[in-house]
Biopython code that builds the backbone (N, CA, C, O; Angstrom):
import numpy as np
from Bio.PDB.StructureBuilder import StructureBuilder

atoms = [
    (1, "UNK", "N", (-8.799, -19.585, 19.025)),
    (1, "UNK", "CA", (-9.227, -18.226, 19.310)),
    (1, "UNK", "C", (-8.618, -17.290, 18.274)),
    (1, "UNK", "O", (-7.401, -17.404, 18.127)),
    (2, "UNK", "N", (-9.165, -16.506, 17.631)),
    (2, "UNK", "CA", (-8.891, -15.631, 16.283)),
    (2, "UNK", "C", (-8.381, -14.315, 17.256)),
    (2, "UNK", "O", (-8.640, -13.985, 18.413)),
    (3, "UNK", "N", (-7.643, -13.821, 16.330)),
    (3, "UNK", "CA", (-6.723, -12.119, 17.143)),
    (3, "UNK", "C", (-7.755, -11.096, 16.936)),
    (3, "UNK", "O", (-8.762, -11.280, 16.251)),
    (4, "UNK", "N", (-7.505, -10.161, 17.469)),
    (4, "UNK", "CA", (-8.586, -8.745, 16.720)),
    (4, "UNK", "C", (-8.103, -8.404, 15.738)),
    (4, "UNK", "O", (-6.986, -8.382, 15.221)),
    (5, "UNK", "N", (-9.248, -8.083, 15.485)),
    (5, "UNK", "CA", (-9.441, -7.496, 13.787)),
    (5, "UNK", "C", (-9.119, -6.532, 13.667)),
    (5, "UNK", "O", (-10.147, -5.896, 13.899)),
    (6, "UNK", "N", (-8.035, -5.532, 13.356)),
    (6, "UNK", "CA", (-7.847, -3.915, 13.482)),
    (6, "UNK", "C", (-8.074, -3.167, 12.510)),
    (6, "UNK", "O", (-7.975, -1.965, 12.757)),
    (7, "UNK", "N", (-8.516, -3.630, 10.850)),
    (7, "UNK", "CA", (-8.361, -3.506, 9.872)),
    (7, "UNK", "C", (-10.000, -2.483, 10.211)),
    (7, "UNK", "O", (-10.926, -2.880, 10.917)),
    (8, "UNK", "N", (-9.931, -0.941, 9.360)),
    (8, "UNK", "CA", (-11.059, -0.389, 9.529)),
    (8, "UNK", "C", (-11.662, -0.466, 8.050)),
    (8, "UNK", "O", (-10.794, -0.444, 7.177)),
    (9, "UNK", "N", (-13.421, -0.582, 7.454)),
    (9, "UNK", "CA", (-13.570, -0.161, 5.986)),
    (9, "UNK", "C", (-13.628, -1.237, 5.571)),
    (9, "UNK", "O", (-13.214, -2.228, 6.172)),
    (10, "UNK", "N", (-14.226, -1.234, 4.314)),
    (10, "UNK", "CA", (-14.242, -2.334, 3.523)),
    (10, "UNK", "C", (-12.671, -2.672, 2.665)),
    (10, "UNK", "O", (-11.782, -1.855, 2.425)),
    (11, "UNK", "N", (-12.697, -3.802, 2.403)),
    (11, "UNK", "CA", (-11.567, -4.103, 1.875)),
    (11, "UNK", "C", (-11.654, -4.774, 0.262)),
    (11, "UNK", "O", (-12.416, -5.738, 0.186)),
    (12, "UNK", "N", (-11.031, -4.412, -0.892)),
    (12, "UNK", "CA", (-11.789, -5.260, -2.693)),
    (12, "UNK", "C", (-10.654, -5.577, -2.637)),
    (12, "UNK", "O", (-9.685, -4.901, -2.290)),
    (13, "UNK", "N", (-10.704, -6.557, -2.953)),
    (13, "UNK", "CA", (-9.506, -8.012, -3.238)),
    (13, "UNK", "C", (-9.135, -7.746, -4.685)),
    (13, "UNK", "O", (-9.525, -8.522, -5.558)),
    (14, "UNK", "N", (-8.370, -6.643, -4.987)),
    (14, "UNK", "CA", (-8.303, -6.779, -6.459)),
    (14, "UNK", "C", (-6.711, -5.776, -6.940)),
    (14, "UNK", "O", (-6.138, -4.928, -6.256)),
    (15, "UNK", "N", (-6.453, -6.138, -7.942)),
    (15, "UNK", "CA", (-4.622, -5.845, -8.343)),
    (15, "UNK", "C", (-4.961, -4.472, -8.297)),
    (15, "UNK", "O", (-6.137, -4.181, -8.511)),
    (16, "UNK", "N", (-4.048, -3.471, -8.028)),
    (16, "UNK", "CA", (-3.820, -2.102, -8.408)),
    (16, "UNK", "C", (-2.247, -1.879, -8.680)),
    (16, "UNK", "O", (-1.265, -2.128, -7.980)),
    (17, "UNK", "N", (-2.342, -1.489, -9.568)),
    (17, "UNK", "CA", (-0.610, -1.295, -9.594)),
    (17, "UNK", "C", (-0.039, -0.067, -8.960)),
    (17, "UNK", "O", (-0.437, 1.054, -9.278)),
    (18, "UNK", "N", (0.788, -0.248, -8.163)),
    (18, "UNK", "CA", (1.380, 0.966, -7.202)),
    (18, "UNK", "C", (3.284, 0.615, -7.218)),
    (18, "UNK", "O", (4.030, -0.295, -7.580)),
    (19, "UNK", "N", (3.375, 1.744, -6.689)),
    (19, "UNK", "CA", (4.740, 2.018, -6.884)),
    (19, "UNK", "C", (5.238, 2.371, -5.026)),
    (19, "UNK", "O", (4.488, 3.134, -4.417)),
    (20, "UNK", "N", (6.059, 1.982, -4.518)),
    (20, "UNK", "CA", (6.301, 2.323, -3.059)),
    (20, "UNK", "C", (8.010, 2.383, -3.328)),
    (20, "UNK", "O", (8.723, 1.824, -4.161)),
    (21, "UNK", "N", (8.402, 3.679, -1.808)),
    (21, "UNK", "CA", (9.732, 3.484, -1.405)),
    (21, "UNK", "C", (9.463, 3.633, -0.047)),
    (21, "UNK", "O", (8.333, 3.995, 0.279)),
    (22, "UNK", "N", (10.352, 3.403, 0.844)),
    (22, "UNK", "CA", (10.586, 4.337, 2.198)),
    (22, "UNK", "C", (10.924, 5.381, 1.855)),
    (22, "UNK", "O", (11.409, 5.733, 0.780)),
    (23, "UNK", "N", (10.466, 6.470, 3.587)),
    (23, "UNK", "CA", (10.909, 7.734, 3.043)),
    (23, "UNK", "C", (12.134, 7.751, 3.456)),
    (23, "UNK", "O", (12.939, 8.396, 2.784)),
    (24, "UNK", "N", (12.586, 7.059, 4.647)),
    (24, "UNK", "CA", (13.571, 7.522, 5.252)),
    (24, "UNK", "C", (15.085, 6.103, 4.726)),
    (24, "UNK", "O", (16.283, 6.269, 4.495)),
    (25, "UNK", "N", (14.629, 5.449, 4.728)),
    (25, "UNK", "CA", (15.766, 3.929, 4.426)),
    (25, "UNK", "C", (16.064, 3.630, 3.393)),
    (25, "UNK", "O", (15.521, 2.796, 2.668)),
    (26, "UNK", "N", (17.573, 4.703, 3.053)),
    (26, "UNK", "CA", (18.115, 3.957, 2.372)),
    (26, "UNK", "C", (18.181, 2.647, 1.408)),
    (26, "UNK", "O", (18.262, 2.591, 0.181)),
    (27, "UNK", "N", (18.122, 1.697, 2.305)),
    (27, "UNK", "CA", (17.866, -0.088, 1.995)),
    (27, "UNK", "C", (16.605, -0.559, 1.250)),
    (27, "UNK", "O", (16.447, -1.751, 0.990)),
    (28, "UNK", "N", (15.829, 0.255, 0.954)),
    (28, "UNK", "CA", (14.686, -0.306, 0.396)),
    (28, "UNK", "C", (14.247, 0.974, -1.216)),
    (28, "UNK", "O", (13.731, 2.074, -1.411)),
    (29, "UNK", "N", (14.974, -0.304, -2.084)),
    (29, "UNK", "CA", (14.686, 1.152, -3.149)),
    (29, "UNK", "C", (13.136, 1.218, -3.892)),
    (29, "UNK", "O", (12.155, 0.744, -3.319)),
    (30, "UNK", "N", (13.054, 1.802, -5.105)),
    (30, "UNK", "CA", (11.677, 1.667, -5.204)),
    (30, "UNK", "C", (11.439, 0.804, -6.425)),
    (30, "UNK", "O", (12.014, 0.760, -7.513)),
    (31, "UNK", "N", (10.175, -0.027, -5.798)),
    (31, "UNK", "CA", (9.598, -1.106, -6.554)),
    (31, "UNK", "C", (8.096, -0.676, -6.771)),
    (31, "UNK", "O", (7.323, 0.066, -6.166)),
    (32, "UNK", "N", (7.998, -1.688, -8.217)),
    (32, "UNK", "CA", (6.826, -1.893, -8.439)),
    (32, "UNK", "C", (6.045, -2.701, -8.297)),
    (32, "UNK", "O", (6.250, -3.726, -8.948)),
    (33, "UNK", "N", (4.783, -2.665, -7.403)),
    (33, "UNK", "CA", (4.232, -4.028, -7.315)),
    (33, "UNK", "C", (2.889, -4.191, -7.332)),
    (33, "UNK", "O", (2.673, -3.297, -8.150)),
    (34, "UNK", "N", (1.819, -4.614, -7.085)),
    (34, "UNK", "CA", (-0.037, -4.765, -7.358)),
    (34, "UNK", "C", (-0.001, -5.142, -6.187)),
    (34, "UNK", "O", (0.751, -6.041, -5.810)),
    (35, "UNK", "N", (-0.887, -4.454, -5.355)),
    (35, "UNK", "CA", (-1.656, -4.422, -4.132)),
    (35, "UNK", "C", (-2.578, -6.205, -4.651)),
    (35, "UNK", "O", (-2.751, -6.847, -5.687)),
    (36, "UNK", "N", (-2.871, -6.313, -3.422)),
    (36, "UNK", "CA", (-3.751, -7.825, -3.468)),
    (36, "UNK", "C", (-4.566, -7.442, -2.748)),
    (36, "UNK", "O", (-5.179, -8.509, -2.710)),
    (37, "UNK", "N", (-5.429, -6.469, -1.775)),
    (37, "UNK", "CA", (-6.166, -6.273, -1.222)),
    (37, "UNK", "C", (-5.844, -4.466, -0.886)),
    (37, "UNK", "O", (-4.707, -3.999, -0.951)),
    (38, "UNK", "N", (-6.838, -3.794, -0.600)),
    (38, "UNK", "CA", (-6.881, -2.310, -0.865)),
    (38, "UNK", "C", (-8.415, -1.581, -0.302)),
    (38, "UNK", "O", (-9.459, -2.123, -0.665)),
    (39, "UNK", "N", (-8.474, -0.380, 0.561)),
    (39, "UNK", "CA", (-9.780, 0.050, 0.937)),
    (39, "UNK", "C", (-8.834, 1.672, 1.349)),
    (39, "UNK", "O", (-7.625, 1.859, 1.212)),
    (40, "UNK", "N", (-9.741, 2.519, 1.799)),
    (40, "UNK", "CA", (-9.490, 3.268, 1.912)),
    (40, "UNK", "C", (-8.691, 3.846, 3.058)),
    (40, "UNK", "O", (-8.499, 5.039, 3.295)),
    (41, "UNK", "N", (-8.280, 2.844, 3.694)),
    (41, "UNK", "CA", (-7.403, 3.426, 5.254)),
    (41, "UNK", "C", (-6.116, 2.537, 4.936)),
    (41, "UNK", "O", (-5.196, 2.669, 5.743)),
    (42, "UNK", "N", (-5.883, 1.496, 3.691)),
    (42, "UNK", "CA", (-4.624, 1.084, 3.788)),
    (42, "UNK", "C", (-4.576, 0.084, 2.330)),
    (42, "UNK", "O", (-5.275, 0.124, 1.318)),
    (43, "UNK", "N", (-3.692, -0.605, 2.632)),
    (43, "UNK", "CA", (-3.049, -1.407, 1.075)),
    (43, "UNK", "C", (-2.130, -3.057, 1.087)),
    (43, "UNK", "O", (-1.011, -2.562, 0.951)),
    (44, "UNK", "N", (-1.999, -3.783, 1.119)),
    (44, "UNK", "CA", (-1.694, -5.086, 1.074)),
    (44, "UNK", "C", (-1.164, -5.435, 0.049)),
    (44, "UNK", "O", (-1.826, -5.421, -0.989)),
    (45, "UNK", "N", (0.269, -5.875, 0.048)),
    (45, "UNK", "CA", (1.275, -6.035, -1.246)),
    (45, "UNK", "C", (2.035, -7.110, -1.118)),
    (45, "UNK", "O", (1.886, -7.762, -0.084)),
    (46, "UNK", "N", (3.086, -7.590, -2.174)),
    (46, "UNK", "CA", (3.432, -8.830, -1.881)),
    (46, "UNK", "C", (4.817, -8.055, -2.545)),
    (46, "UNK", "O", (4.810, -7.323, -3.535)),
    (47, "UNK", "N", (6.115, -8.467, -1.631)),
    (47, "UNK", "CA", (7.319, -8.037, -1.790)),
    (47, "UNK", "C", (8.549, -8.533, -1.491)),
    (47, "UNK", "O", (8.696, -8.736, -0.286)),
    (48, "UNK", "N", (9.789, -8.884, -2.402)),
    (48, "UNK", "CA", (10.614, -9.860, -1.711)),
    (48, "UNK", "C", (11.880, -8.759, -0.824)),
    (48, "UNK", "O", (12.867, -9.146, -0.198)),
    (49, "UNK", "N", (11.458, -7.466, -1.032)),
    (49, "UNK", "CA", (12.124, -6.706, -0.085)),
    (49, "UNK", "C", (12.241, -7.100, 1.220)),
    (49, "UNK", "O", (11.439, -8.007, 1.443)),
    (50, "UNK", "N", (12.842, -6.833, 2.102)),
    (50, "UNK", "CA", (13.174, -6.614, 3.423)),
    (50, "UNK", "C", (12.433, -5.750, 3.939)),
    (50, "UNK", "O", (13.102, -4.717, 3.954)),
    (51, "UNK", "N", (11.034, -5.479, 4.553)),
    (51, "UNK", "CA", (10.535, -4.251, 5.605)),
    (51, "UNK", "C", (9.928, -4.511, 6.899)),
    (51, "UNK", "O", (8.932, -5.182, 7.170)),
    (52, "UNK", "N", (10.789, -3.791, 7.714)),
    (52, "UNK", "CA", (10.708, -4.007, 9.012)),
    (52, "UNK", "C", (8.949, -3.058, 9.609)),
    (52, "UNK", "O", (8.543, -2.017, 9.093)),
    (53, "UNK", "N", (8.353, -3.694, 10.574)),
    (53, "UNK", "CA", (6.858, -2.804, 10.461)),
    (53, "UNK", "C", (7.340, -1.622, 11.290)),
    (53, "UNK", "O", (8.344, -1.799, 11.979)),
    (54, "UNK", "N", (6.876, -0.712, 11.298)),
    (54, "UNK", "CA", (6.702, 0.566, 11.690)),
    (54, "UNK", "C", (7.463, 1.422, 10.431)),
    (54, "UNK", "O", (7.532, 2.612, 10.738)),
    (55, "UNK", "N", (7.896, 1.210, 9.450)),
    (55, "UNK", "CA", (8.902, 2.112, 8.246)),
    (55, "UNK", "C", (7.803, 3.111, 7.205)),
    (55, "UNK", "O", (7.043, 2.700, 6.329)),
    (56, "UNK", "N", (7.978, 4.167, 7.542)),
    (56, "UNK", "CA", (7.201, 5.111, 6.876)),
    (56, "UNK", "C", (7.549, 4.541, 5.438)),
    (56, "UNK", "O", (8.753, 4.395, 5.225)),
    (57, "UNK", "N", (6.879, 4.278, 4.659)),
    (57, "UNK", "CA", (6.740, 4.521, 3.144)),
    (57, "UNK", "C", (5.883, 5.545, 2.376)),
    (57, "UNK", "O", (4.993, 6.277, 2.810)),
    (58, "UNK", "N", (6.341, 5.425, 1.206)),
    (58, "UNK", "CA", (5.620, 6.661, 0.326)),
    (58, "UNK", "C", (5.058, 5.700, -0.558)),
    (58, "UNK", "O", (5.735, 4.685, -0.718)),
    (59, "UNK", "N", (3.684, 5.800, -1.337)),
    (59, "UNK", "CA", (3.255, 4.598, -2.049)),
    (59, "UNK", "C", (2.837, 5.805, -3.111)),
    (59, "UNK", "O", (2.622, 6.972, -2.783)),
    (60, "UNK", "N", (2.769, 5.270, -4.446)),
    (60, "UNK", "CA", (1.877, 6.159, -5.608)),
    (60, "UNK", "C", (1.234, 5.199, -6.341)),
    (60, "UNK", "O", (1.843, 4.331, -6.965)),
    (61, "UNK", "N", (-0.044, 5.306, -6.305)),
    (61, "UNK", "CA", (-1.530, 4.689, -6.839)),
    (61, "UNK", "C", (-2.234, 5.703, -7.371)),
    (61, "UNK", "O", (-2.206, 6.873, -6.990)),
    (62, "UNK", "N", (-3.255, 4.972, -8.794)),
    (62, "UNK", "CA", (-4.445, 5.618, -9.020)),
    (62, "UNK", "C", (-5.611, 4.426, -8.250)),
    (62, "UNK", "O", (-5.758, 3.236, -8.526)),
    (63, "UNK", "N", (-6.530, 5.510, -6.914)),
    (63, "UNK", "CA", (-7.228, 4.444, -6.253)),
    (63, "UNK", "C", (-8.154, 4.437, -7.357)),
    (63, "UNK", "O", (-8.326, 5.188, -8.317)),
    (64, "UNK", "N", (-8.826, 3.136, -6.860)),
    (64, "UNK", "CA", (-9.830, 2.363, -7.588)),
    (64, "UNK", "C", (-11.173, 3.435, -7.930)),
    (64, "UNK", "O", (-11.129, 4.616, -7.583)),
    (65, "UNK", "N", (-12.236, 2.901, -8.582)),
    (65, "UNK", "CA", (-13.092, 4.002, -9.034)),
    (65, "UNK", "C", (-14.387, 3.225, -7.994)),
    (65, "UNK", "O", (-15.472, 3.806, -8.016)),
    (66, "UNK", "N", (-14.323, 2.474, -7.473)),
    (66, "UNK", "CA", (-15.015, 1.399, -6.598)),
    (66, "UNK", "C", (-14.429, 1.452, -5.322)),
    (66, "UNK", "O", (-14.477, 0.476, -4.572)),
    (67, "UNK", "N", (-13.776, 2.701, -4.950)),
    (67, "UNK", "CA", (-12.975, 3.112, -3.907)),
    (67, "UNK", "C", (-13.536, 4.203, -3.899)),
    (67, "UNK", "O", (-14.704, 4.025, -3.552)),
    (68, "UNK", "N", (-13.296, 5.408, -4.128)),
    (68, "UNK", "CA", (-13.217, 6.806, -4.252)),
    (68, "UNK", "C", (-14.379, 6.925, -5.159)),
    (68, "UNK", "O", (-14.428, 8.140, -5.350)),
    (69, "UNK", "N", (-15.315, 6.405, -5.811)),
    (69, "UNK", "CA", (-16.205, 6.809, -6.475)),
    (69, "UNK", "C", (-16.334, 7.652, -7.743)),
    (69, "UNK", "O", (-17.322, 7.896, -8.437)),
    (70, "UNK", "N", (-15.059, 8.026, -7.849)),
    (70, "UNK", "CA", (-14.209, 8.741, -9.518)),
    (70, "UNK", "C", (-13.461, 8.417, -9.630)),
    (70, "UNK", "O", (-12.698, 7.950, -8.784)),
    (71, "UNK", "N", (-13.283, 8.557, -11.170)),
    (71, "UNK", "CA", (-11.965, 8.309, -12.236)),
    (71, "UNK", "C", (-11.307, 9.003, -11.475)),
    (71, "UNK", "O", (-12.065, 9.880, -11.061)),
    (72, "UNK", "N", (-9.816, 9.173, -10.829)),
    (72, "UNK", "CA", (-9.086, 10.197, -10.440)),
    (72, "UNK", "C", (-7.829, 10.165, -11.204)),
    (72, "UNK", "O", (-7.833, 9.729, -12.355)),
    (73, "UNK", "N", (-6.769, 10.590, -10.651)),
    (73, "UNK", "CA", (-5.403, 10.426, -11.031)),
    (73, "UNK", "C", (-4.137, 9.940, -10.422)),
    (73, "UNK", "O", (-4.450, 10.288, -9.284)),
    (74, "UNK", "N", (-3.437, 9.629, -10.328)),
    (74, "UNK", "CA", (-2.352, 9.171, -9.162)),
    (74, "UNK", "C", (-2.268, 10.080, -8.170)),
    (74, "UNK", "O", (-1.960, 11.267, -8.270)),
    (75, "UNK", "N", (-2.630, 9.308, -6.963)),
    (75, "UNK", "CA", (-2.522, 9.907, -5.506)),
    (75, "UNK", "C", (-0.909, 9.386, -5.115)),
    (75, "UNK", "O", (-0.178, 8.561, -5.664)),
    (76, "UNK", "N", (-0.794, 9.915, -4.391)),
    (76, "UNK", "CA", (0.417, 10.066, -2.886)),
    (76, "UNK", "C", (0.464, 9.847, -1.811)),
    (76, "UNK", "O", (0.210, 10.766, -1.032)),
    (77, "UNK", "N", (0.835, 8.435, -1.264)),
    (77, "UNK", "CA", (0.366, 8.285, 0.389)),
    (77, "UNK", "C", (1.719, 8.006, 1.223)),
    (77, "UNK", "O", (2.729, 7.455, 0.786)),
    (78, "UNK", "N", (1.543, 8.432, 2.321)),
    (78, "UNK", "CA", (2.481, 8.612, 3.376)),
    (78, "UNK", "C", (1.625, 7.276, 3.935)),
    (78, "UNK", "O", (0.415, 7.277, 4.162)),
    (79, "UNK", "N", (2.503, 6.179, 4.096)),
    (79, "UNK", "CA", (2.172, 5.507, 5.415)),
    (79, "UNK", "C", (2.772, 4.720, 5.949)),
    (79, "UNK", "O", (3.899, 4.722, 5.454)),
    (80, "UNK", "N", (2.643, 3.587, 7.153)),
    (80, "UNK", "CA", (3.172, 3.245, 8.021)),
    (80, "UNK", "C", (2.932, 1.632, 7.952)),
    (80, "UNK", "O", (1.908, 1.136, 8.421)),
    (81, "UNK", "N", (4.072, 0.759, 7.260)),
    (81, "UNK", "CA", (3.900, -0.455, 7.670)),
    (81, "UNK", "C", (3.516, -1.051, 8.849)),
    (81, "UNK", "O", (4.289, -1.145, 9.802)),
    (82, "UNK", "N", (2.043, -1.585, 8.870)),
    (82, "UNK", "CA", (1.705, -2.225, 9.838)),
    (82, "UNK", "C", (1.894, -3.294, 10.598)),
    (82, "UNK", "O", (1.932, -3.320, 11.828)),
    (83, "UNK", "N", (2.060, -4.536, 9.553)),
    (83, "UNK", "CA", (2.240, -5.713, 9.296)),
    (83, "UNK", "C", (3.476, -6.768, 8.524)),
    (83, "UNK", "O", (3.713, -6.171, 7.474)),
    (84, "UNK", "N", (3.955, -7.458, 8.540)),
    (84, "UNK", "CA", (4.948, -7.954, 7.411)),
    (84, "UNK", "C", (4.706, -9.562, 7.883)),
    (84, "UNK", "O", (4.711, -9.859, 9.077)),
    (85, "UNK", "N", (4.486, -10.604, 6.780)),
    (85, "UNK", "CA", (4.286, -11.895, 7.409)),
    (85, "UNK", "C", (4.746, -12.645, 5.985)),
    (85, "UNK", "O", (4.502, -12.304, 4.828)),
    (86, "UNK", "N", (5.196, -13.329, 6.288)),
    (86, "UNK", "CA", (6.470, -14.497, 5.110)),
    (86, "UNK", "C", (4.569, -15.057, 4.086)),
    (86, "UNK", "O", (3.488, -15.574, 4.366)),
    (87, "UNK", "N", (5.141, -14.602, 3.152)),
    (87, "UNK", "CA", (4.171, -15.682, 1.861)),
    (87, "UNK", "C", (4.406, -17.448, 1.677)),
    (87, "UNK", "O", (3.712, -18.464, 1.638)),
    (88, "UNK", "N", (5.872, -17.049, 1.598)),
    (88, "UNK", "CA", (6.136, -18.464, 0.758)),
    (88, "UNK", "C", (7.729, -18.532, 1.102)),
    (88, "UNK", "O", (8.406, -17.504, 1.111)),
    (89, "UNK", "N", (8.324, -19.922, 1.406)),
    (89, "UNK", "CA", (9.370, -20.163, 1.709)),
    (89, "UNK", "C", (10.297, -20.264, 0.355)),
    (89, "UNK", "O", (11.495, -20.006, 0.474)),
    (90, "UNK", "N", (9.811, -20.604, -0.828)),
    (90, "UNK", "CA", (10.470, -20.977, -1.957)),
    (90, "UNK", "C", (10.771, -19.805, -2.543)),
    (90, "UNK", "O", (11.846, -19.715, -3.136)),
    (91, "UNK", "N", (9.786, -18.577, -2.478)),
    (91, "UNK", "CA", (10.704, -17.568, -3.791)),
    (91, "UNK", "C", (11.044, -16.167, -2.610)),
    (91, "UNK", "O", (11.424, -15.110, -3.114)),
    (92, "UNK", "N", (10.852, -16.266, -0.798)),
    (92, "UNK", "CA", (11.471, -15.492, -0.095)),
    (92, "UNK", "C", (10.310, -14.077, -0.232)),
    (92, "UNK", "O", (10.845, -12.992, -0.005)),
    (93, "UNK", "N", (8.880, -14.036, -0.562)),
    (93, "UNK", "CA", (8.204, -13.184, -0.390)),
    (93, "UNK", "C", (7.360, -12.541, 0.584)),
    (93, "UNK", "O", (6.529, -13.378, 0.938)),
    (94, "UNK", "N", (7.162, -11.336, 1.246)),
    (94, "UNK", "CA", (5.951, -11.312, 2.320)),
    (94, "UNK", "C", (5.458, -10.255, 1.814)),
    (94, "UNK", "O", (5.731, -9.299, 1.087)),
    (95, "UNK", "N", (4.608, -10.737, 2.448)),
    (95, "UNK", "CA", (3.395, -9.548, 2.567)),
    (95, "UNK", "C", (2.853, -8.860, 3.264)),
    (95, "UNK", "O", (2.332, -9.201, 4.326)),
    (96, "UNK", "N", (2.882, -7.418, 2.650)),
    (96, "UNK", "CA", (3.102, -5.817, 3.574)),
    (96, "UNK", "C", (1.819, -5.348, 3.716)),
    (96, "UNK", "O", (1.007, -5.545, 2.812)),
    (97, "UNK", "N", (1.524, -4.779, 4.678)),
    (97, "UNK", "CA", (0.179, -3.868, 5.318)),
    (97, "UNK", "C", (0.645, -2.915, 5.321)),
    (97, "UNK", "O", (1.788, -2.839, 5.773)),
    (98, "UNK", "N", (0.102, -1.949, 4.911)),
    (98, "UNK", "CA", (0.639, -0.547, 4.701)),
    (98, "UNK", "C", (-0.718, -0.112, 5.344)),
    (98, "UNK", "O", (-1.753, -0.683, 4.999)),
    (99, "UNK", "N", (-0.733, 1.007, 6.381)),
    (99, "UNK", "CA", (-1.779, 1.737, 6.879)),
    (99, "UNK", "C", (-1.827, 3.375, 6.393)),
    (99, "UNK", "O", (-1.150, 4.210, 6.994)),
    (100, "UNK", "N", (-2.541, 3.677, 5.450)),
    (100, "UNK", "CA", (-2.394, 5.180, 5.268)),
    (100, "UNK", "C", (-2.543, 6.037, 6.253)),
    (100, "UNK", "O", (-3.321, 5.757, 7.165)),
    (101, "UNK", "N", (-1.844, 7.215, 6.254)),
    (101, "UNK", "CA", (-1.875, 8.444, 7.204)),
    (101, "UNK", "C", (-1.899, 9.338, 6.870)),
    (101, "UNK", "O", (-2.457, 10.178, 7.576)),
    (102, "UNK", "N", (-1.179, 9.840, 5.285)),
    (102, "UNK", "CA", (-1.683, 11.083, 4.751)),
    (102, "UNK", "C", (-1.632, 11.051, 3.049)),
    (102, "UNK", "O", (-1.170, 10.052, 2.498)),
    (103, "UNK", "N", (-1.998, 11.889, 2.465)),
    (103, "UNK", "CA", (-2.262, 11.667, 0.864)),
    (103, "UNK", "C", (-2.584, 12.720, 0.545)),
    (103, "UNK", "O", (-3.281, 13.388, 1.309)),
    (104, "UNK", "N", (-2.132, 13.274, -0.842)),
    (104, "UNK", "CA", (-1.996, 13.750, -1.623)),
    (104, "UNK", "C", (-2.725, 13.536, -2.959)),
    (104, "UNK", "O", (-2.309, 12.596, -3.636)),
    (105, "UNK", "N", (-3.645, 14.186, -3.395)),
    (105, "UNK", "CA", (-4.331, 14.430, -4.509)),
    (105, "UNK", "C", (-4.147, 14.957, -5.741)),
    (105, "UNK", "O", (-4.696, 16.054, -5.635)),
    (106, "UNK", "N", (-3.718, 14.874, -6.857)),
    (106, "UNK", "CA", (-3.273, 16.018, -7.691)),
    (106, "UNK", "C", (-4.852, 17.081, -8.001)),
    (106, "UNK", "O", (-6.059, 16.842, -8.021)),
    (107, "UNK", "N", (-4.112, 18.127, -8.173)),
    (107, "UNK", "CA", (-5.125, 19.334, -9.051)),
    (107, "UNK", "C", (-5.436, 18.941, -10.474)),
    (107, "UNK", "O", (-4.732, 18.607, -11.428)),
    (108, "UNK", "N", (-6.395, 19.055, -10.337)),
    (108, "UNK", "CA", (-7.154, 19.033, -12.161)),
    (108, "UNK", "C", (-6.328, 20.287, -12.794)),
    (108, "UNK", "O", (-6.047, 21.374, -12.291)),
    (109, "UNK", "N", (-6.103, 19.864, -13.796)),
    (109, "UNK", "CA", (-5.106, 20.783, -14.957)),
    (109, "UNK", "C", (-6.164, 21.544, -15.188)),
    (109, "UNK", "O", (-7.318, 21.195, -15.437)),
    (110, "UNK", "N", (-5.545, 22.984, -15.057)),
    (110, "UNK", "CA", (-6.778, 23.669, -15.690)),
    (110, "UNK", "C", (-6.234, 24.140, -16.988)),
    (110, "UNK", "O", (-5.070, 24.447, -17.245)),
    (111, "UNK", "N", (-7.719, 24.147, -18.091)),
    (111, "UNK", "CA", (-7.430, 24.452, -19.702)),
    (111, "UNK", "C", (-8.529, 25.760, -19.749)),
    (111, "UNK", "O", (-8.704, 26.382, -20.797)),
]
sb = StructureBuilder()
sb.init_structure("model")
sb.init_model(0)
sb.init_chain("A")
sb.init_seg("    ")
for serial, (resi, resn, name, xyz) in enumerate(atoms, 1):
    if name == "N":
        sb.init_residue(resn, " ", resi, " ")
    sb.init_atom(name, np.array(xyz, "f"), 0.0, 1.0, " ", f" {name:<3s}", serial, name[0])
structure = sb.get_structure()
């Protein structure tokens, strides 16, 4: 019997390079790492950090153009580890669900 599916949106299986910290913990400083899966309500990463689910993080991405439908610029997301589940026993990695909740856009420079 399969669990529910909670995941909302389409999801593209493809690298983005993003940058995450917590906002609030100390213990988790900031890394760089490529999303492995990505849609517009959240983000999927692979990390040998320590994160416990419910830990607000701050993530910075330029989303995809097959996402958002424009070239944009690095966004800002507030969100909420959903998920955390062991990759691999040999190099100590899992992999994080991050659910977005709020974001930040930059302004077009005006010339």
């Amino acid at each position: 019997m399969q669990g529910h599916e909670r995941r909302h949106g389409h999801r593209f299986i493809m690298r983005v390079p993003l940058r995450f910290h917590a906002t609030k913990e100390a213990a988790l400083r900031e890394e760089s790492v490529s999303s492995m899966n990505i849609s517009t309500h959240g983000v999927y990463f692979a990390t040998d950090q320590k994160i416990d689910e419910g830990v607000l993080v701050q993530l910075h991405l330029k989303m995809p153009k097959e996402i958002v439908g424009d070239d944009v610029g690095e966004w800002s997301f507030t969100g909420r580890v959903a998920h955390v589940e062991p990759l691999s026993r040999q190099n100590g990695k899992s992999g994080v669900g991050v659910q977005f909740l709020f974001y930040e856009v930059p302004r077009p420079s005006l010339k």
